[in-house]
C-alpha positions in Angstrom: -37.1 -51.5 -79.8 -38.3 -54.9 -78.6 -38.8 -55.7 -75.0 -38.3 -59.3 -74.4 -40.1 -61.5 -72.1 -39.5 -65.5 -71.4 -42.6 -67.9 -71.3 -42.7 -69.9 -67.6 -43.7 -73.4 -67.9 -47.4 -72.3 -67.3 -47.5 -70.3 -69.8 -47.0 -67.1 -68.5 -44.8 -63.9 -68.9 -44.3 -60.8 -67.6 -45.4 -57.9 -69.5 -42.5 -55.0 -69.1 -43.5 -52.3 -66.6 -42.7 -49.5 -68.8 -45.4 -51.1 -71.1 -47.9 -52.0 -68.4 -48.1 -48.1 -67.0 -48.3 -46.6 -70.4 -51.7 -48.8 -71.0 -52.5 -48.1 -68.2 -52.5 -51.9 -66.7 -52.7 -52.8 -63.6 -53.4 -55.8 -61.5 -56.4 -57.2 -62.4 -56.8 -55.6 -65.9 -58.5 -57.9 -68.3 -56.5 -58.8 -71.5 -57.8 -59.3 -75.0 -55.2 -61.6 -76.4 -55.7 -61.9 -80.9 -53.9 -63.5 -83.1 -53.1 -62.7 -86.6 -50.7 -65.2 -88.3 -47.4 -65.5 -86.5 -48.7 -62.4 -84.1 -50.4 -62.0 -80.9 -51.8 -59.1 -79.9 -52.8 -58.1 -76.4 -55.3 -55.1 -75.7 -56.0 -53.8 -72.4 -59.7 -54.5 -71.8 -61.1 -50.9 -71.2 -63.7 -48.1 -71.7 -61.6 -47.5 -75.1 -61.8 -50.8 -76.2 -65.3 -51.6 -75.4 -66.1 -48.4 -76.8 -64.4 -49.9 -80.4 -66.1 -52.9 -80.1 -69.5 -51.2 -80.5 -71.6 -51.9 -83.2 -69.1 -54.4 -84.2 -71.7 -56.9 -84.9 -74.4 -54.7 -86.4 -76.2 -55.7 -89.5 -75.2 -59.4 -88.8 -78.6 -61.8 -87.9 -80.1 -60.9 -84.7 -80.4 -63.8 -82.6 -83.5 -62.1 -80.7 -85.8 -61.8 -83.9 -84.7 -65.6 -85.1 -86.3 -66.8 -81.9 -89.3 -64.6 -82.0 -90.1 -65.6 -85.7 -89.5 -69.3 -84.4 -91.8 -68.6 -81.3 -94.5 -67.2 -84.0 -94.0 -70.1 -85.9 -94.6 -72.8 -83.2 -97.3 -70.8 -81.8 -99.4 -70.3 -85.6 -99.2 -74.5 -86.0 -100.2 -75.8 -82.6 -103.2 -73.1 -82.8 -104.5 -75.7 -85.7 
């Protein structure tokens, strides 16, 4: 079942206590807060969730090799 929670004029809610000990969340705990169409998630920010995120961006462009391509670039022309 649902817990329900009201929005305060900042913004803000309380996330139930039941919830918040299961996860594990405790004062300070960073949130991940998604959205996906009409939903928001939250995720507890922790080992298990960095540990997901890993390798979540592999085989994209690396950022590091663009620049030192670019560097090699700059560095061939003002040689001439």
């Amino acid at each position: 079942m649902a817990e329900l929670a009201t929005v305060s004029t900042k913004g803000q809610f309380v996330i139930p206590a039941e919830i918040r000990e299961a996860l594990g969340i405790r004062p300070g705990t960073r949130i991940a807060v998604l959205r996906e169409g009409n939903r928001i998630i939250l995720e507890p920010v922790n080992k298990e969730y960095v540990r997901a995120l890993r390798g979540s961006t592999a085989g994209g462009p690396s950022m590091t090799d663009a620049l030192l391509k670019e560097r090699r670039e700059e560095d061939r022309r003002s040689k001439w």
